[in-house]
C-alpha positions as CSV (number, residue, x, y, z in Angstrom):
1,X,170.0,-33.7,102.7
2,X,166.7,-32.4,103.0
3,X,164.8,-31.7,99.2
4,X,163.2,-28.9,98.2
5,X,159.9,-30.3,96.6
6,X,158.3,-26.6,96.0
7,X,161.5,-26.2,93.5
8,X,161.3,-29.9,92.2
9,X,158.1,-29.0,90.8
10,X,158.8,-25.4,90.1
11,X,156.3,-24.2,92.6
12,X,156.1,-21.5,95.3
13,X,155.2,-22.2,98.9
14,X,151.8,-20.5,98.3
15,X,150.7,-23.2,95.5
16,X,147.2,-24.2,95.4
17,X,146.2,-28.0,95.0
18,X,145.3,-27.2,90.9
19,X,148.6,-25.8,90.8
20,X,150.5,-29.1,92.6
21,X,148.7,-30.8,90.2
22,X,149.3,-29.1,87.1
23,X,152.9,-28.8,88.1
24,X,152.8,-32.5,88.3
25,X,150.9,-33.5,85.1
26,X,153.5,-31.0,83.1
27,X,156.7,-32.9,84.7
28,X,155.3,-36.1,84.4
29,X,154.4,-35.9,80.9
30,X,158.0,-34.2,80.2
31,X,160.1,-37.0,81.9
32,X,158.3,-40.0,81.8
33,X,161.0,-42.8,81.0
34,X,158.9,-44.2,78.7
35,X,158.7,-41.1,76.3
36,X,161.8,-40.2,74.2
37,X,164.3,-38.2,75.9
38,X,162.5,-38.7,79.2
39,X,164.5,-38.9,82.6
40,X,163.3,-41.7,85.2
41,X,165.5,-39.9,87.8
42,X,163.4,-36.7,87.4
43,X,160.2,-38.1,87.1
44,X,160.7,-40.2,90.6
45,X,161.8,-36.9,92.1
46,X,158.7,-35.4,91.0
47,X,156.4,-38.1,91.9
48,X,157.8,-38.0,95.6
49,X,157.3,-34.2,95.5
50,X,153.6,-34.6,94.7
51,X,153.4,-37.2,97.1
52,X,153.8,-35.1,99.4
53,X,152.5,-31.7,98.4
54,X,149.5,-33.3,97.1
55,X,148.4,-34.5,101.4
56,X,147.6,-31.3,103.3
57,X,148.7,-33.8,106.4
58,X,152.3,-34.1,104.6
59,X,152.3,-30.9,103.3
60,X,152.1,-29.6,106.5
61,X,154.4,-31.7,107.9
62,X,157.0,-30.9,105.5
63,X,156.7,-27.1,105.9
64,X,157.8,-27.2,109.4
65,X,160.5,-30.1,109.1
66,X,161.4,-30.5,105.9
67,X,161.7,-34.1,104.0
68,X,164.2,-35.2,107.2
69,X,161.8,-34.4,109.7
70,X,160.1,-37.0,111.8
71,X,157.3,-39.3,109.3
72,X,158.8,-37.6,106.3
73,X,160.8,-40.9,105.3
74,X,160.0,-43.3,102.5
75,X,157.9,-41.0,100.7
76,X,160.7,-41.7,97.3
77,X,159.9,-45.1,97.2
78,X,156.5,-45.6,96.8
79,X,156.6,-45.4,92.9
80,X,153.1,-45.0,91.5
81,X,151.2,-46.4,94.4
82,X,151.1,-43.1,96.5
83,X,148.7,-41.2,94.2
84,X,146.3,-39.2,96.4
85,X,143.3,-39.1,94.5
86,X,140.2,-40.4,95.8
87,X,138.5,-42.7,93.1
88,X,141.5,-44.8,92.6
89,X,140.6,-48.8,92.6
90,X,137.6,-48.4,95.1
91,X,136.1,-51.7,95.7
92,X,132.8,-51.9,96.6
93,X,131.2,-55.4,98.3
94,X,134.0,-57.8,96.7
95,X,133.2,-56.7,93.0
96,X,135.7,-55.1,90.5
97,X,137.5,-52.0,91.0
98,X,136.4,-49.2,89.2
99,X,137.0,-45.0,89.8
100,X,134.8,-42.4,87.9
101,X,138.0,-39.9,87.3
102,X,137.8,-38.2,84.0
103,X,141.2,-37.1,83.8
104,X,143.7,-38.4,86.3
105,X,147.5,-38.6,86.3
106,X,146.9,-42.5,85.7
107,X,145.5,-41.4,82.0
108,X,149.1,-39.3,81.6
109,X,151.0,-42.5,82.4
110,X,148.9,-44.6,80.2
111,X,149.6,-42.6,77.2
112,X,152.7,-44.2,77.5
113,X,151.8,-47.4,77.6
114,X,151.9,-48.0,81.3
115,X,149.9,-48.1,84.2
116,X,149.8,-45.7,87.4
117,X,150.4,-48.5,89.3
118,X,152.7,-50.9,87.7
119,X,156.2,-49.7,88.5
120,X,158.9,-48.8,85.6
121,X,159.3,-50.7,82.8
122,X,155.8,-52.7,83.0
123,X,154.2,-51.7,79.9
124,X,150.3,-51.9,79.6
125,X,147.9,-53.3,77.1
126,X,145.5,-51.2,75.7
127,X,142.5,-49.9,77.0
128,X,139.1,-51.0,75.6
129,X,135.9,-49.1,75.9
130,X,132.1,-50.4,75.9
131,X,129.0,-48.8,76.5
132,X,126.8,-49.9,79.2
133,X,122.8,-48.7,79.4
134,X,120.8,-47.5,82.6
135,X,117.9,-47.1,83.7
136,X,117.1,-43.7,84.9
137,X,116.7,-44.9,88.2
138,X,119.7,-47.2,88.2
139,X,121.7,-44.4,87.4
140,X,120.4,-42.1,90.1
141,X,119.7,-44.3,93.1
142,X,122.7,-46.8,92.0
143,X,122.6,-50.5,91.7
144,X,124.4,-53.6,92.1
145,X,124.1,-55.3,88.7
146,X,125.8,-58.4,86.4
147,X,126.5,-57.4,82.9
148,X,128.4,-58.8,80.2
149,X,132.1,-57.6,78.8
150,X,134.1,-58.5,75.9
151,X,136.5,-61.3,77.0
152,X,140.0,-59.3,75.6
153,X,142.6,-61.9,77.4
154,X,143.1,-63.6,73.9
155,X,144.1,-59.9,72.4
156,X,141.6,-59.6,70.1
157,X,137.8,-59.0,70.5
158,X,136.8,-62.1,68.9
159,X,133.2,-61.7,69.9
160,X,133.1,-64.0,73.0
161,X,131.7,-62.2,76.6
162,X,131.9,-62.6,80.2
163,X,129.5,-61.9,82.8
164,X,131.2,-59.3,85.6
165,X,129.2,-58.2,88.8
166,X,129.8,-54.7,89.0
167,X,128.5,-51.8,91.9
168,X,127.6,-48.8,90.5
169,X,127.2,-45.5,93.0
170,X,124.4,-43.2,92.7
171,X,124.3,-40.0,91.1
172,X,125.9,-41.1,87.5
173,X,125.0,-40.0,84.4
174,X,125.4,-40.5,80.8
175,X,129.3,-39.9,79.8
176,X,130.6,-40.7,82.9
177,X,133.5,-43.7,82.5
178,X,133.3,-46.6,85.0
179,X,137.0,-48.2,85.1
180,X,137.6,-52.1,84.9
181,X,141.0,-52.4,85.8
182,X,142.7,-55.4,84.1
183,X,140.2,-55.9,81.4
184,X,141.4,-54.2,78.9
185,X,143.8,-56.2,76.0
186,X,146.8,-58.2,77.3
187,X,150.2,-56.3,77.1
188,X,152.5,-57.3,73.9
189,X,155.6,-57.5,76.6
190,X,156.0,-60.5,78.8
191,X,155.3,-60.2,82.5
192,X,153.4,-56.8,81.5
193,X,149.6,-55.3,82.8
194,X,146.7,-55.4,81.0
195,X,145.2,-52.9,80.0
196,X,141.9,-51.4,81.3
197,X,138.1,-51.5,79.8
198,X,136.0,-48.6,80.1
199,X,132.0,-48.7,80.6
200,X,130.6,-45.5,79.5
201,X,127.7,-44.7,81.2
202,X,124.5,-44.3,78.5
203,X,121.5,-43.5,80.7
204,X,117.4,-44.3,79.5
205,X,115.5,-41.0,80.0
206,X,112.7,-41.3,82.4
207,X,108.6,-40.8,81.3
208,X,108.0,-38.6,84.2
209,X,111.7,-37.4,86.0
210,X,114.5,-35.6,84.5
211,X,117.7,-34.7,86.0
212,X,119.2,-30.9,87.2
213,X,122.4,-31.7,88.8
214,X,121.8,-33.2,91.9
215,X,118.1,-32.5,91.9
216,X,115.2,-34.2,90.3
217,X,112.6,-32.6,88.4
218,X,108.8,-32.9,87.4
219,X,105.4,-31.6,86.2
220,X,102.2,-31.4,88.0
221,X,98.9,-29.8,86.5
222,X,97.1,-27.8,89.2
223,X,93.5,-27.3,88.5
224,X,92.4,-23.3,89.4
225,X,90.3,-23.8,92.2
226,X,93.5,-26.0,93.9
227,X,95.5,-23.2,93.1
228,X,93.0,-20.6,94.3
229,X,91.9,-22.4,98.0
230,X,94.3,-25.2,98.3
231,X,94.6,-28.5,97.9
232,X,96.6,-32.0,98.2
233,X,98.0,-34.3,95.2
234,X,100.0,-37.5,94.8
235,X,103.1,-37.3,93.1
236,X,105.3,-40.2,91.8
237,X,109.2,-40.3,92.7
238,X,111.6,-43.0,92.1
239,X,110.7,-44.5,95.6
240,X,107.4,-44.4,95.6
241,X,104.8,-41.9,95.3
242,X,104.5,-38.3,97.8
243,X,101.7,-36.2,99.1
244,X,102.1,-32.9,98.5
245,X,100.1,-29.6,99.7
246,X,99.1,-26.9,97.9
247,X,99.3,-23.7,99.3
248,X,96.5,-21.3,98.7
249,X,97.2,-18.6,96.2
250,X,99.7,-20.8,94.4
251,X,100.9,-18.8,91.1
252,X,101.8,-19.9,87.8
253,X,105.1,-21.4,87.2
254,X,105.6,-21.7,91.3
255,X,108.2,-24.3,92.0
256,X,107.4,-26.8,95.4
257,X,110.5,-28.8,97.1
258,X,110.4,-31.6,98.4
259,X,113.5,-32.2,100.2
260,X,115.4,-35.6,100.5
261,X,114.1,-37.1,96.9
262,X,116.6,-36.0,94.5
263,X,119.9,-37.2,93.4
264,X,122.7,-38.5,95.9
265,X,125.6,-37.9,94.1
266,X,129.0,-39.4,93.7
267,X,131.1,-37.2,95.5
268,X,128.9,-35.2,97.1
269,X,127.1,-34.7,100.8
270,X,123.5,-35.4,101.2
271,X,120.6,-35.7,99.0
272,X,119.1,-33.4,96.4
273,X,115.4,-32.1,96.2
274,X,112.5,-32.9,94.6
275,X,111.6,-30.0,92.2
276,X,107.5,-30.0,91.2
277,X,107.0,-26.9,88.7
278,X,103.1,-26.8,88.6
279,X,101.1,-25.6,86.1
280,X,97.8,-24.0,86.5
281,X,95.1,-25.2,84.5
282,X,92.7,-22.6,83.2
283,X,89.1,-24.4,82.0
284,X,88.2,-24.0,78.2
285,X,84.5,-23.6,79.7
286,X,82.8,-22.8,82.7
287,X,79.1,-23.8,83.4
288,X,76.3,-21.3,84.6
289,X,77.2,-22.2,88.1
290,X,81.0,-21.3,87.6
291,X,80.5,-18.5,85.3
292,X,78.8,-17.0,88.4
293,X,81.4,-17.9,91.0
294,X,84.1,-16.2,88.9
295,X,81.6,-12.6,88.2
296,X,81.5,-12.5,92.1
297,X,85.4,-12.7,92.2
298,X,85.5,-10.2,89.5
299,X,83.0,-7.7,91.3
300,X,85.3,-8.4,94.5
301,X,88.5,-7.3,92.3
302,X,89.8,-10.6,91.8
C-alpha cells in the first residue's frame, strides 16, 4: 500500500526544504522512543518520509509513482543512516570525521541520549567540548594539523591527552564546532556509542587582515601625489605579497579589489576578494617647492 509521506509529516505537496525539515525536527522530537510517551513506530514512519522528501531526486520520484513505484523500495529501513545532510562524517585524507553543522537533526537525537547513527536502543555517552586556537591564516586558508584532546575512554577527564591529526577546511571562524565523532565519554550502557567531542573554533586576529564574510580586508596609506597622478604599492596577503596600481584621481576612502585573495569558504563556490580601503595622506607641511606646486593647482581650480 503505497504511503502518503506529505501526510506522515503533516505537510502539503508545495512544502519547501525548511518546511520538510521543520516538519521533521517537530516529529522527531515528539516521538522519539527514547523520550517519555514517545512512539518508535511513528518516529520510523517519519524518518522514512524525510528520507525521502528531503532528496529532490526521490522527491521527484515519489511524486509521479508513489512509495511502490520503481527505486522507491527500502527507503523504511535505513534507520538513522539516510540523513541527507551534507556535513555528516566527511573524512578528509584518512583523518577523523568531523561536520561543521550547527544544528542538525543528529543534535535532536542526541538530546536523548543517542546517536543519529546508532539504531534504537543504543544509547550515547555524552558529548565533551574543547576549544581549539587558530591562526588567522589557518583558519582562512585551512590546514592539516595534530593537536592534543582529552583522552575521555576512562569516563572521566582525568587530565591525560591524546594527539589526533585532524583536517580543517578553509573559510572557518571563531564559534564554529568541528565534530570528533566517538570522542566524547563512553556510554553508561553496555554495547552503547560514545559520545562526541566538540573543538570550538577560537581564531588569533591577524596584525594586518581582518575578516568580512568571505572577503579579506586591509589598510593602505596613499601619499597625495599617488593619489593625484598614480602610482604602484606592495601589499601583503596571506600568500604572499601583491602589486597594486593606483589609479589617478584616487578619492578618499576608495576601496580597490583584488580578486582571488580572500576567503574560500566552507560551503561556498570560489574565492573571495581582497578589499584595500586606502587612505590619503595629507602632509602636515609642505616646503617652498610644494607650497608652489599646490598655488598653481589652486590658480588652475584644483
Amino acid at each position: 500500500m503505497s504511503k502518503d509521506y506529505y501526510k506522515i509529516l503533516g505537510i502539503d505537496k508545495n512544502a519547501s526544504e525548511s518546511d520538510i525539515k521543520k516538519a521533521f525536527r517537530t516529529l522527531a522530537q515528539k516521538y522519539h522512543p527514547d523520550k517519555h510517551g514517545g512512539d518508535e513506530k511513528k518516529f520510523k514512519e517519519a524518518n522514512e518520509a524525510y528520507q525521502v522528501l528531503s532528496d529532490k531526486q526521490k522527491r521527484a520520484q515519489y511524486d509521479q509513482f508513489g512509495s511502490e513505484g520503481p527505486n522507491m523500495s527500502g527507503f523504511g529501513g535505513q534507520g538513522f543512516g539516510g540523513f541527507g545532510f551534507s556535513g555528516f562524517r566527511q573524512r578528509t585524507n584518512g583523518n577523523v570525521e568531523f561536520d561543521f553543522s550547527n544544528v542538525d537533526i543528529d543534535d535532536i537525537l542526541s538530546q536523548f541520549g543517542m546517536g543519529g547513527f546508532g539504531g534504537f536502543g543504543r544509547r550515547r555517552g555524552k558529548d565533551a567540548q574543547i576549544h581549539v586556537e587558530l591562526t588567522f591564516k589557518e583558519a582562512v586558508m585551512g590546514v592539516e594539523k595534530e593537536v592534543e584532546v582529552p583522552d575521555l575512554s576512562s569516563g572521566n577527564d582525568n587530565g591525560k591527552n591524546k594527539k589526533v591529526k585532524i583536517t580543517i577546511p578553509s573559510g572557518v571562524d571563531s564559534g564554529q564546532r568541528l565534530r570528533l565523532s566517538g570522542y566524547g565519554f563512553p556510554s553508561k550502557v553496555s554495547g552503547g556509542e560514545f559520545g562526541d567531542l566538540y573543538l570550538v573554533m577560537v581564531v588569533k586576529p591577524h596584525p594586518t587582515l581582518h575578516r568580512e564574510g568571505k572577503h579579506l580586508i586591509t589598510h593602505l596609506d596613499v601619499k597625495l601625489t599617488d593619489a593625484l597622478l598614480g602610482g604602484e604599492y606592495k601589499v601583503a596577503t596571506l600568500d604572499g605579497n601583491v602589486s597594486i596600481k593606483i589609479p589617478e584621481g584616487l578619492q578618499p576612502g576608495q576601496i580597490l579589489r583584488v580578486r582571488g585573495k580572500g576567503v574560500r569558504s566552507h560551503g561556498m563556490f570560489g574565492h573571495g576578494d581582497l578589499l584595500i580601503k586606502t587612505k590619503i595622506i595629507i602632509p602636515k607641511k609642505l616646503s617652498k617647492e610644494g607650497k608652489n606646486a599646490v598655488e598653481t593647482m589652486k590658480n588652475e581650480g584644483l
